[in-house]
SEPAGU-659388 format. One record per residue: x, y, z of N, C-alpha, C in turn. Coordinates in steps of 0.001 Angstrom, whole numbers, plus 500000, padded with zeros to 6 digits. Layout:
XYZXYZXYZ
...
END
This chain:
701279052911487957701241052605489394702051051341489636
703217051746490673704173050403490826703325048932491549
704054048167491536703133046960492478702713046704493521
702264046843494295701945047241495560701649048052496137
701309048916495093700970050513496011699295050272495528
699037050830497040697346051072496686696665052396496494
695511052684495500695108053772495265693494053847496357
693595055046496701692279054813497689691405056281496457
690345055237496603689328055576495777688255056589496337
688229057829496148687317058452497245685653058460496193
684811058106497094683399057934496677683024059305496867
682228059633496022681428061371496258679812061114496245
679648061258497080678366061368497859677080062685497141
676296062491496872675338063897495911674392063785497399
674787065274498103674095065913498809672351065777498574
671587065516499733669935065960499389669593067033498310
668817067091497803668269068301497311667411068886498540
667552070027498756666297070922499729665620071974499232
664667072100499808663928073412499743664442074673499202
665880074872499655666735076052499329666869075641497700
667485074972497691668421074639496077666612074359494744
665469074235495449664217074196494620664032076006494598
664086076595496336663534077921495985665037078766494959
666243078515494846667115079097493982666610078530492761
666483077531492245665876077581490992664971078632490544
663661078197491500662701079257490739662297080344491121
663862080678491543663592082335492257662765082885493065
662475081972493860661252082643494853662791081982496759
661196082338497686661906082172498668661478080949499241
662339080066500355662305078683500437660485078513501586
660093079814501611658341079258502326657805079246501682
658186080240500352657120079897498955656838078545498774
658320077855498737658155076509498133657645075434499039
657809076039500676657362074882501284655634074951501494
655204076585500778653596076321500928652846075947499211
653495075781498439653604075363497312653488073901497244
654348072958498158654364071480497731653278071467498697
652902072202499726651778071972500804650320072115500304
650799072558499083649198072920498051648562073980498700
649242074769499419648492076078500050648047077039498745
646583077417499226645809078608498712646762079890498448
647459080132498958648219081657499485649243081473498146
649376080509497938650011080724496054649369080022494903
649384080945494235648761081113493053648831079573492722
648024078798492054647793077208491428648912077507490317
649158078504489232650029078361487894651545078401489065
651734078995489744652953078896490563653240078156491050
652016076867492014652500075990492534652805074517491565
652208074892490547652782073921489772654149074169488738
654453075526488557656150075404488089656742075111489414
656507075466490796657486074818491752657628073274492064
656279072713491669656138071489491972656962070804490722
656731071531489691657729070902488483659218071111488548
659699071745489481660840072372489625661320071398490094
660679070874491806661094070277492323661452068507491717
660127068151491109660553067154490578661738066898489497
661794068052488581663225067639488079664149067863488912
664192068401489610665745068545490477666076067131491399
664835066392491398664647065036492299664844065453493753
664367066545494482663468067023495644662856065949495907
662864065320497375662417064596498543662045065327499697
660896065494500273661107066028501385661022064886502438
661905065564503465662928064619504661661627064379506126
661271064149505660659510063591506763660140063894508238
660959062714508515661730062415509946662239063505510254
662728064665509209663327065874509461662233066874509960
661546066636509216660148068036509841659424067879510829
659024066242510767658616065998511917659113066038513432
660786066044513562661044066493514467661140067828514909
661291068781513736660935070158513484660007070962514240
658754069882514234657325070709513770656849069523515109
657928069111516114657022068203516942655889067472516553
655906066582515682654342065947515621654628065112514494
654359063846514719655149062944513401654337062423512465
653269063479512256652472063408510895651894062102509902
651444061103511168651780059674510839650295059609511437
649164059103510225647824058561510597647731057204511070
647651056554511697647414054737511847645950054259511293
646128053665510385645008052754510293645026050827510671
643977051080510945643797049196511493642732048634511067
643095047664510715641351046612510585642265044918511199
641425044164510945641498042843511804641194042195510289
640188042692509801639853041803508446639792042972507210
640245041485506058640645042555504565640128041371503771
638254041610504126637582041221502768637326041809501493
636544042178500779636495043217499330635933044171499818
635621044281500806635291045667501180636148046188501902
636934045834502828637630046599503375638703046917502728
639515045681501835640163045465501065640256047405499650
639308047157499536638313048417498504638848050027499683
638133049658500807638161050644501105639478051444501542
640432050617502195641780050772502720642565051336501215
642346050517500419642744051290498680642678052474498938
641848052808498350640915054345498253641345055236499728
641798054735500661642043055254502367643445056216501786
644288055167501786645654055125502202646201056032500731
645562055756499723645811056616498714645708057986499069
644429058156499498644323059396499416644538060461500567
645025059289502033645648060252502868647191060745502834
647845059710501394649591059890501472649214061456500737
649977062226501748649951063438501280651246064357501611
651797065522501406652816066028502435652883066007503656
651675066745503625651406066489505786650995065319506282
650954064360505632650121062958506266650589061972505804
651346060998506727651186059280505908650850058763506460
649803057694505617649059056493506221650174055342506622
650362055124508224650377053823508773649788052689508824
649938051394508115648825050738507882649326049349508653
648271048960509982648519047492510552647262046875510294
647487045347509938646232044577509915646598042779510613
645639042777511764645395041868512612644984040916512337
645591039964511353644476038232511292643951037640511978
644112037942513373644050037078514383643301037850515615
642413038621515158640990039349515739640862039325517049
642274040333517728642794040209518971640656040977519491
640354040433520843639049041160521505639473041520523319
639323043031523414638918044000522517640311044057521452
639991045034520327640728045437519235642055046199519610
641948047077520937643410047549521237644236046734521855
643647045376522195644732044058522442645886044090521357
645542044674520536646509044044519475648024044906519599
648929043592519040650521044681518994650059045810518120
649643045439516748649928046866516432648928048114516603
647955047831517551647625049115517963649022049895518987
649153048736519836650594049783520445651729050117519885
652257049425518806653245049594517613652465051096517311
651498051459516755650962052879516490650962053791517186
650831053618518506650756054240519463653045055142519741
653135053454519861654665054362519996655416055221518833
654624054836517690654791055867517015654400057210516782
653522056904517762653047059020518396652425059665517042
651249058444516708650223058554515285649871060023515894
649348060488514659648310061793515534646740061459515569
646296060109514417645064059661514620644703058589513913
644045057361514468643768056384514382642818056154513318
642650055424512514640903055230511710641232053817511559
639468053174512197639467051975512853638383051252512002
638447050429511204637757049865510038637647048569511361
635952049268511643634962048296512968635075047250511933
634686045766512887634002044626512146632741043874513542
632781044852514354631913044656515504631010045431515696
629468045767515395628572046312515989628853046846517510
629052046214518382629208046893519428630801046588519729
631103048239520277632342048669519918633153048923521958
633908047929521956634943048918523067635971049547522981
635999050952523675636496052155523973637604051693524811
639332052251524701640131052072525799640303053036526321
640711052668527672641119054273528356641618055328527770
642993054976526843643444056054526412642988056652525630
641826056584525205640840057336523830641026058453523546
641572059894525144641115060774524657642917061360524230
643945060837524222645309060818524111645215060771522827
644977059718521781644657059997520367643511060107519890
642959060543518936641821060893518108641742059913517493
639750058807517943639762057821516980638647057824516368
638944057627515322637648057812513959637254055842513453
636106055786513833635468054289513459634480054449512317
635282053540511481634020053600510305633856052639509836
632044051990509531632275051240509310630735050282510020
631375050835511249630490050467512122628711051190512334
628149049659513520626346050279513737626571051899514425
625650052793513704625845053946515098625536054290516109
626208054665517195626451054199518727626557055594519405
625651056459519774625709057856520105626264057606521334
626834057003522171627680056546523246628938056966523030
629278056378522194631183056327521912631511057750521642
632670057751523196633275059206522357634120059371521808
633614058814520741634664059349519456634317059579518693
634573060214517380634232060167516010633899059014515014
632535059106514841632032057719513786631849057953512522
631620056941511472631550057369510135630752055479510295
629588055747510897628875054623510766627404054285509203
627253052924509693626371052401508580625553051381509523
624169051625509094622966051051510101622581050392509027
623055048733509651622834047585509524621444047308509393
620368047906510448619046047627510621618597048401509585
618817049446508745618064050708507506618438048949506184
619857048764506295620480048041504978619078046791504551
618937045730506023617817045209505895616783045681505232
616290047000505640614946047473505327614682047414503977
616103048373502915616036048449502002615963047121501034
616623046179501122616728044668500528614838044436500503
614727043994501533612980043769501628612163044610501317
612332045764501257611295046759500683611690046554498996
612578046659499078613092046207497300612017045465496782
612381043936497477611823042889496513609982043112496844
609877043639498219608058043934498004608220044889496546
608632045512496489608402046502495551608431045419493777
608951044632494073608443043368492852607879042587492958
606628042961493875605333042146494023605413040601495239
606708040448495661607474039055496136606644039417497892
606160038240498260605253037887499148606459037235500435
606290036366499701607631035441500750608871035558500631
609405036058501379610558036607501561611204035915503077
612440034692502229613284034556503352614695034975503746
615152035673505338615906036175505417617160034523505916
618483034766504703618997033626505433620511034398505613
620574034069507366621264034732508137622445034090508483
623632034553509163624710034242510131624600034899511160
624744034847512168624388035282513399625284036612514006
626517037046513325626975038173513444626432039375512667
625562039464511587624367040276511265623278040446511831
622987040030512922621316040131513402620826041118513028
621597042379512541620832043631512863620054043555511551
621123043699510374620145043313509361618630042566509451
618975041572509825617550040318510205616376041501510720
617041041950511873615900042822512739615281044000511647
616183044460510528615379045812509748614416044824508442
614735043701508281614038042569507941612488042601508184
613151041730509936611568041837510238610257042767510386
611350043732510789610135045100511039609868045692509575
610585045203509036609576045896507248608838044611507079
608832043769506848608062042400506512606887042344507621
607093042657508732605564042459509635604891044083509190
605881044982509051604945046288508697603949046468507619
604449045237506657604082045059504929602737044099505289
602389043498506684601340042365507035601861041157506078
603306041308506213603791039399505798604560038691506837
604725037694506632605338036478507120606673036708506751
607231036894507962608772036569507706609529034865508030
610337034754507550610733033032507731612422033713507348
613005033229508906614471033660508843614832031943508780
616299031650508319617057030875508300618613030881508695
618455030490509702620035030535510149621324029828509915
622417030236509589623516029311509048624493029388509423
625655028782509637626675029141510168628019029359508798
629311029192509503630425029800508594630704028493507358
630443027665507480630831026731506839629511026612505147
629947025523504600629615025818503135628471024532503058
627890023784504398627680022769504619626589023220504811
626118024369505950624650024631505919623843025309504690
625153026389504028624384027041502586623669025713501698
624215024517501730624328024153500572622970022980501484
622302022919502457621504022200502808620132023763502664
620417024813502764619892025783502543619294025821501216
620220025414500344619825025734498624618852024562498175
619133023165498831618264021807499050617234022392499441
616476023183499878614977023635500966615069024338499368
615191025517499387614586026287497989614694025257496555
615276024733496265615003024286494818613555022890494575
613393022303496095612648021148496856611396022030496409
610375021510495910608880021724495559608351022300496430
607787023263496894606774023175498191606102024321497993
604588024523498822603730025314498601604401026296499186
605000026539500252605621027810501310606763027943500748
607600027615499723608579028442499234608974029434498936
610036029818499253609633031498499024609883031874497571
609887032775497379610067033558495629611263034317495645
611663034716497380612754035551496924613661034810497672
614952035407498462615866035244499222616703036989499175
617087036853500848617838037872501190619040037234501836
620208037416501639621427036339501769622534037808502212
623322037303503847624602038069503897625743037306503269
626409038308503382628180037819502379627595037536500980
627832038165500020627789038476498570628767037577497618
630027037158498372630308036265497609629383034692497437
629612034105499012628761033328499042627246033201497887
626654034554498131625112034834497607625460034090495886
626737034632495380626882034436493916627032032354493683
627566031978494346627712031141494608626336030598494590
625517030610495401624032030195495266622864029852494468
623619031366493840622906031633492495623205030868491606
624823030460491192625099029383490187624725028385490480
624480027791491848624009026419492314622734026293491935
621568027396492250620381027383491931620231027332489945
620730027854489527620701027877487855620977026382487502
621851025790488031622371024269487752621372023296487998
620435024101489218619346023238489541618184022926488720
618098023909487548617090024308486551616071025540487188
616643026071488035615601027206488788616055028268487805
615338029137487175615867030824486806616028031982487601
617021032561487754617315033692488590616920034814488057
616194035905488253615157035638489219613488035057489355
613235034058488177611621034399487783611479033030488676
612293031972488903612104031367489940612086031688491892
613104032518491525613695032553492972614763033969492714
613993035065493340615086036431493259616097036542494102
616928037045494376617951036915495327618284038869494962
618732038886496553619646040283497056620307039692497971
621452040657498082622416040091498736623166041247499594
623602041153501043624610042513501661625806042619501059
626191043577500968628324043651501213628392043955499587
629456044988499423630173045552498254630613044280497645
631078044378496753631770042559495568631825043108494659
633108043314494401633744044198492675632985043328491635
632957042155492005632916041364490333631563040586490630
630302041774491348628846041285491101628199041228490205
628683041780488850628225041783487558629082039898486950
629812039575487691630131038491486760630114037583486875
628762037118487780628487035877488113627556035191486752
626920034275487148625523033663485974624752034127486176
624365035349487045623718036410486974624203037485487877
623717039068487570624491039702487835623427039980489329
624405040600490332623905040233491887623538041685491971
622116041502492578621514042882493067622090042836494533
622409043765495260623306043925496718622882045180496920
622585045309498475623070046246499416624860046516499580
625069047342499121626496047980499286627038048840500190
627902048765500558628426049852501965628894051540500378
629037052190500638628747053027499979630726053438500123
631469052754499666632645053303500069633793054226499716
633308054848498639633888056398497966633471057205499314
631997057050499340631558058350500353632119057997501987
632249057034502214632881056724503218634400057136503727
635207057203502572636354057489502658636624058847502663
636059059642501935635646061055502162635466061395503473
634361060827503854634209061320505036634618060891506427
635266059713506525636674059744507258637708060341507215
638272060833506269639511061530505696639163063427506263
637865062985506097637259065269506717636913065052507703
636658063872507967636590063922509905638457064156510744
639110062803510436640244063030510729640771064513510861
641363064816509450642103066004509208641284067273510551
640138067451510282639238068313511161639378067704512501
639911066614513042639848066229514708641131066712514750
642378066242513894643512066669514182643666068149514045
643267069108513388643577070250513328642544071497514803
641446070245515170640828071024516225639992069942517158
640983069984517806640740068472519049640301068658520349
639473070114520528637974070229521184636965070465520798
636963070020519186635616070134518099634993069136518765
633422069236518932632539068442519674632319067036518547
632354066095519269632669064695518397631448064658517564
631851064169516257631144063475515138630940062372515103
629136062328514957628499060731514611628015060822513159
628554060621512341627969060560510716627282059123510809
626056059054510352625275057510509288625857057797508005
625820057221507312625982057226505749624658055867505400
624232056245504379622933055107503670624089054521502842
623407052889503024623895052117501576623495052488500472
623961051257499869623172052155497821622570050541497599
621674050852497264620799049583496294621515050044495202
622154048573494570622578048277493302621855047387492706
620608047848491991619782046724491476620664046363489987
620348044729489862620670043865488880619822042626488405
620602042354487226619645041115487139619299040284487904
619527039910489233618945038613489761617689039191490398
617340040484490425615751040676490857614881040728489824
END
């Protein structure tokens, strides 16, 4: 090549793989294959997995934005929460996993800044203009507001107290049963005095508290605290302090905190539990690995996700099905600190 002459370099581009060039492989026809990656019944399981193997070696993508304009409907779930403690944190895992599917991807916005009400927020309307086909709304409010446009998308709340009001689909957990169980627990280990120590966005708990503790003909003694680490720790000063009215047990919200307590109380020379038992609300992956391992009321959140995921799919596929209110029970996870 003389000096100055330029060579133009042509780039070659490798076409998509489609549906066609998967169904020529494995000799079938291109709806086989599109009810094959769809995991449809109507082909055989040994078939849909040589197509599904087909497709993956050939490096098959299917074109979302393409079908969805196809098939009118942009196959896009929204999920939201405001807060991503270990439970929600847990649960959104386990969510978003298991709704990425062919027909479904999870949209996921989360609000630090706990717009009230909850559809204040941009990205509820960010979801919205994306023409979700259905919302699932990880509550952090007992009592819940509804926006006008409710009945435009399908919204599934879980999470939340249950509210036979709301029309929408719930996948709730009664705060006032969670109480019951904690205190019926520790009666059930002979424990007399039993104090409930509270934050004031649980009341309900408190209330399934009291009504098992006056039903049992005991004395309830609530303690109230706020967000800071200033009242727990004037809290833990009253229990380790000598006194005839002390209690034997404690019922404590937020589970991290609770663990926390517990090491404070051990430091104090108290034993967990033959001094002072403790239960505690709220899921906490690593309740086994405190200085003692934390007995808790748990939100139950395998079964939870389940049954958001069969509510959804079932609102979207039939959206004059008469609305669903599911309860789900917590789980007593007894441990060493009772």
């Amino acid at each position: 090549m003389s000096k100055g002459t330029t060579m133009a370099v042509k780039t070659i581009q490798r076409r998509p793989v489609t549906q066609h060039d998967v169904a020529a492989k494995a000799g079938c026809s291109q709806n086989t294959v599109a009810l094959a990656l769809r995991d449809s019944p109507r082909i055989s399981e040994a078939r849909r997995k040589q197509i599904r193997q087909i497709a993956r070696r050939l490096g098959y993508h299917p074109n979302f934005a393409a079908r969805s304009l196809r098939q009118k409907r942009s196959g896009l779930i929204g999920v939201y929460t405001s807060v991503l403690d270990d439970v929600r944190t847990e649960y959104v895992r386990e969510l978003v996993g298991k709704l990425h599917s062919t027909d479904h991807k999870p949209m996921f916005g989360v609000d630090p800044d706990r717009p009230v009400p909850w559809f204040k927020s941009p990205w509820i309307e960010t979801l919205r203009q994306f023409q979700v086909e259905a919302m699932i709304l990880l509550a952090w409010h007992d009592r819940i507001e509804v926006p006008d446009w409710h009945d435009e998308i399908p919204l599934v709340f879980t999470g939340c107290q249950p509210d036979e009001s709301l029309p929408c689909d719930v996948v709730g957990l009664d705060r006032r049963d969670a109480g019951r169980m904690a205190t019926e627990h520790l009666i059930s280990r002979g424990h007399k005095r039993i104090r409930m120590i509270e934050n004031s966005p649980n009341r309900l708990l408190t209330e399934g508290y009291l009504h098992t503790m006056r039903d049992a003909g005991l004395e309830p003694s609530v303690r109230n605290v706020g967000p800071t680490d200033k009242p727990h720790y004037e809290v833990l000063d009253e229990l380790v302090t000598s006194s005839a009215d002390r209690p034997t047990a404690i019922i404590m919200i937020d589970s991290a905190r609770t663990m926390q307590v517990c090491g404070r109380l051990t430091r104090a020379g108290m034993k967990v539990p033959d001094d002072m038992a403790v239960v505690s609300y709220d899921y906490l992956p690593w309740a086994n690995d405190g200085v003692v391992a934390l007995t808790s009321i748990e939100q139950p959140v395998a079964a939870m996700v389940e049954k958001t995921i069969e509510l959804t799919h079932h609102r979207i596929a039939n959206p004059e099905w008469p609305r669903q209110h599911v309860t789900l029970k917590h789980n007593l996870v007894v441990r060493a600190s009772t």
